[in-house]
N, C-alpha and C positions, 0 to 999 in steps of 0.2 A: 839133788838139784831138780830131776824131773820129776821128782815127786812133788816138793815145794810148787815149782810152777803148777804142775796139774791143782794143787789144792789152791792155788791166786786164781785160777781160772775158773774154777767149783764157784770157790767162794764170790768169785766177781759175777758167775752167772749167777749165782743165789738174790747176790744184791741188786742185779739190774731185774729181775724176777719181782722182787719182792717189792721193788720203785715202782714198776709197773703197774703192779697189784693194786697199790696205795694211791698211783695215779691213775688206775681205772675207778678206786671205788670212791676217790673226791671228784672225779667228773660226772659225778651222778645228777641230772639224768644226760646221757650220754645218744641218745636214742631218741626218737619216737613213742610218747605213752599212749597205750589204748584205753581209753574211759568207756566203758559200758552201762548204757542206758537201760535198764531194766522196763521200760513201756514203751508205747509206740511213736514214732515221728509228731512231732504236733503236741504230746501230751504234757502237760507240767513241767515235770520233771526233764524231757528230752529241752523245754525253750530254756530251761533253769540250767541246765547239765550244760547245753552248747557253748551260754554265753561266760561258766565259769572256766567251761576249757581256752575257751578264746581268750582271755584277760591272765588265765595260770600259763600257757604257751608264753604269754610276752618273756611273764618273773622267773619261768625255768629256763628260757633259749631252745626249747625243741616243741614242735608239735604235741598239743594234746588233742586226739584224734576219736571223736565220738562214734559209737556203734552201736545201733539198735539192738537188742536182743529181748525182743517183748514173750511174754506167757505167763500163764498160771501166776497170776498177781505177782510178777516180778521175781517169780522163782526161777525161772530159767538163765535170764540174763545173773542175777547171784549166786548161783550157782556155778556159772562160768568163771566168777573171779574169784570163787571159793576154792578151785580146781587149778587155778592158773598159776604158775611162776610166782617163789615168793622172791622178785625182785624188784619190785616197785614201779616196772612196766606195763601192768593189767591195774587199771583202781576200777569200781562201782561206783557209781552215781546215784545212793539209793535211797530210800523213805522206810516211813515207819509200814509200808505194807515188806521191801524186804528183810530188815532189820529190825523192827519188831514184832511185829502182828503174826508174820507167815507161821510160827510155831506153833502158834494154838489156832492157826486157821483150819494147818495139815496132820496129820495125822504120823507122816513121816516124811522128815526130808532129806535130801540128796545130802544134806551137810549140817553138821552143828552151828545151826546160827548163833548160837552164844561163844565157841573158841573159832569158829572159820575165819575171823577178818579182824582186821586192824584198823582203828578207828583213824581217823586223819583227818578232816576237820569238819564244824557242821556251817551247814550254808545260809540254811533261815528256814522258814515256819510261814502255812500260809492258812486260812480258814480255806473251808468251801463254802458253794451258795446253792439253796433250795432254789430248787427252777419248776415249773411245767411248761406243756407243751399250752399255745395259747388258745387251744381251742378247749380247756380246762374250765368249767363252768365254776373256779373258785378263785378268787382275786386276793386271797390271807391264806396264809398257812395255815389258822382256823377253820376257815371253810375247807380247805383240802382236807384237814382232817375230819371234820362233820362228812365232807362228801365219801370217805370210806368206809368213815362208822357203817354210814348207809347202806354200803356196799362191800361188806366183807369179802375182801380177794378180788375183784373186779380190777382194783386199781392197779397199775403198774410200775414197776418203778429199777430203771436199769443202772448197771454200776459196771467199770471195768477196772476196780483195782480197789484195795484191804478198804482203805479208807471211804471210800464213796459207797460202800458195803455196808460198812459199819456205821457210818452215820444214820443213814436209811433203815438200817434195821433198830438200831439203837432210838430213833422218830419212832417208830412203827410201835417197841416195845414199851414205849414212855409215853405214847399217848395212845395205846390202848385199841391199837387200828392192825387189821392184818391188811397185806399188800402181796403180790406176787415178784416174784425177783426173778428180771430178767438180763442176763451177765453179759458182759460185751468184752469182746479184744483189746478194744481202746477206745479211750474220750473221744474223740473225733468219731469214731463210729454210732459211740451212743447219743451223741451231740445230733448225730444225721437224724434218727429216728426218734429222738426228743422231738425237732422242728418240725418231724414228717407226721407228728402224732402215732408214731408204733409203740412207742410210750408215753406214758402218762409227766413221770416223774421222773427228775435226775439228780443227782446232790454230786456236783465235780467243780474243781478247784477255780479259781479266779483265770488261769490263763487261756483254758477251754471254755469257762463260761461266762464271764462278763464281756467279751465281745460280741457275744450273740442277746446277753441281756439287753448293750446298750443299740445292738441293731432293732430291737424289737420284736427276734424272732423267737423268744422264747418267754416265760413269765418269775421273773425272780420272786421267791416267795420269804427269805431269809438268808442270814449266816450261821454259821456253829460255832461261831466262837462266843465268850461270854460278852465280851464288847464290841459295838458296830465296829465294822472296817473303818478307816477313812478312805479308800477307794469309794467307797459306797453308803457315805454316810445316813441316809436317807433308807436302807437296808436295814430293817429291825432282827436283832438276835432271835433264834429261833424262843430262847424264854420270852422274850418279848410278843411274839408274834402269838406263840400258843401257852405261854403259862409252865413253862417246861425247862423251872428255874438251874436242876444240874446238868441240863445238856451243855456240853461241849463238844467237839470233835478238830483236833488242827493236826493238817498233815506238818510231817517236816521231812526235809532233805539233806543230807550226808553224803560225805562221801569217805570208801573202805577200801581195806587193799586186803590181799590174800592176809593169813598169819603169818607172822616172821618173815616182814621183810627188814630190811636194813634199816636200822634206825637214823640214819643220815638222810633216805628216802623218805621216811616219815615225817623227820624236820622241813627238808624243802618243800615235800607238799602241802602240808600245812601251812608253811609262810606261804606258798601261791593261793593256796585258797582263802585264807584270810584276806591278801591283799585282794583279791578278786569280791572278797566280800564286803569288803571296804570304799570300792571305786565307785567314784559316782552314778557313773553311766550305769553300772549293774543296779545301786541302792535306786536309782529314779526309776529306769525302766519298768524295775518288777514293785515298785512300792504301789504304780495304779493298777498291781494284780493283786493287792494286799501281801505283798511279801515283805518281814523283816528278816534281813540276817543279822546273824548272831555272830560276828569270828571269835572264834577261840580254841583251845588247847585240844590234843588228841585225848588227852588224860578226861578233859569234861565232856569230851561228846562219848567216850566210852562208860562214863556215868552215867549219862543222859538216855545213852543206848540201852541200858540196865533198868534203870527205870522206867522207859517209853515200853519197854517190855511186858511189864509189868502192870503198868495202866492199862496196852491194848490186850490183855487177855482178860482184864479184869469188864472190860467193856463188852468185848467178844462173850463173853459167858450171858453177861448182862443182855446183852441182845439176842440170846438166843440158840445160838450161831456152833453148828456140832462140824466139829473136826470134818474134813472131806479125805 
């Protein structure tokens, strides 16, 4: 008889055990999420990152809690959530310099960017815009380029992150001009010494630079994408400007979580990010920074990832550009 009871009482602690389990891991998220911003305050991706944490907090019921972690083109913040708990409490907030370009930027990295992360959904795609500082005696993208022919290497041209890298070098190796390349922490930093004239040249995204284009305090000279923004309709594509029919360049934003985490956690962040990519306020805000999002499946931005790969090494080689 004391044995029966002891196994009612096994077996009941088994089952209140195992309810528990099942009712911790459908309360998912349960907790506080950390989102890791891979660039610095102010940059793209951190205005991008903020406003989809704040609209996914609503769709989840818990905090989604953003964290700088700027370096080395976004390798340090992804690397953090390469490293982190796979439980669906750590995501990245990240672009094609951490998820795809970083591999053929470096030489070696702290983690397999192709197996380290789990895709979860993508956010949207934005061009950048060619700018000078306005005390640039070239008023086209033409004449900037004339004016380095002239001046092989004189000219400057800063970037803090894969993609404002590779555009710029990708210009340089397509219209036939050498420049010097000078690397910044973050947009906001190069934006300072753009306006300050410490540079000549900067090629960064709509959310760093068309508030300074439409102050006046810098000179827009183009986009990279193959069709004008409608932010900036009046912005001639960089073929346009200089005859420089396969240029392109568009960053995009993502967002990843460590490998293996719980595919229930997958789901919900996805529906949050989707919805977040869906809501008005986000679609208006960032559309006069040239942003569209895209929502959809973790399954197509882990394509998209595979391929965006793929393009920026192929563009990386194209431009020049030797492993560091």
């Amino acid at each position: 008889m004391k044995m029966l009871t002891r196994l009612s009482v096994a077996l009941g602690m088994a089952l209140s055990l195992a309810a528990s389990s099942a009712a911790l891991a459908q309360a998912y998220p349960a907790k506080p999420i950390k989102a890791i911003v891979p660039f610095a305050p102010g940059s793209a991706t951190d205005q991008i990152g903020r406003a989809f944490a704040a609209k996914m907090s609503e769709v989840l019921g818990q905090p989604v809690v953003v964290e700088n972690r700027a370096g080395v083109n976004g390798m340090l913040g992804a690397d953090m959530v390469a490293k982190a708990p796979a439980d669906g409490y750590t995501i990245l907030f990240g672009t094609n310099s951490t998820n795809a370009a970083l591999k053929s930027l470096m030489k070696k990295l702290p983690y397999d960017q192709d197996t380290a992360f789990t895709a979860l959904g993508y956010m949207g795609s934005v061009p950048l815009i060619v700018a000078v500082n306005n005390d640039v005696p070239a008023k086209t993208l033409a004449e900037f380029i004339a004016l380095a022919k002239a001046k092989p290497g004189n000219v400057t041209f800063a970037t803090a992150s894969t993609s404002q890298r590779i555009s710029s070098e990708m210009l340089a190796s397509m219209a036939g001009i050498k420049m010097t390349h000078v690397p910044y922490k973050s947009g906001p930093n190069a934006m300072t010494d753009l306006i300050g004239g410490q540079v000549n040249m900067f090629t960064a995204d709509f959310a760093v630079m068309l508030p300074q284009v439409k102050a006046g305090k810098v000179r827009a000279l183009a986009v990279t994408s193959t069709t004008r923004s409608r932010a900036v309709p009046d912005l001639p594509t960089v073929n346009e400007a200089a005859g420089l029919k396969d240029y392109e360049l568009i960053a995009f934003f993502a967002a990843y979580a460590p490998a293996g985490i719980p595919r229930d956690a997958v789901q919900k962040l996805n529906e949050a990010i989707n919805a977040a990519a869906r809501s008005k306020d986000i679609v208006e805000r960032f559309a006069v920074l040239g942003m569209e999002t895209q929502p959809g499946t973790p399954e197509a931005l882990a394509q998209r990832t595979a391929s965006e790969a793929v393009k920026w090494a192929r563009a990386i080689k194209d431009a020049g550009i030797e492993p560091e």
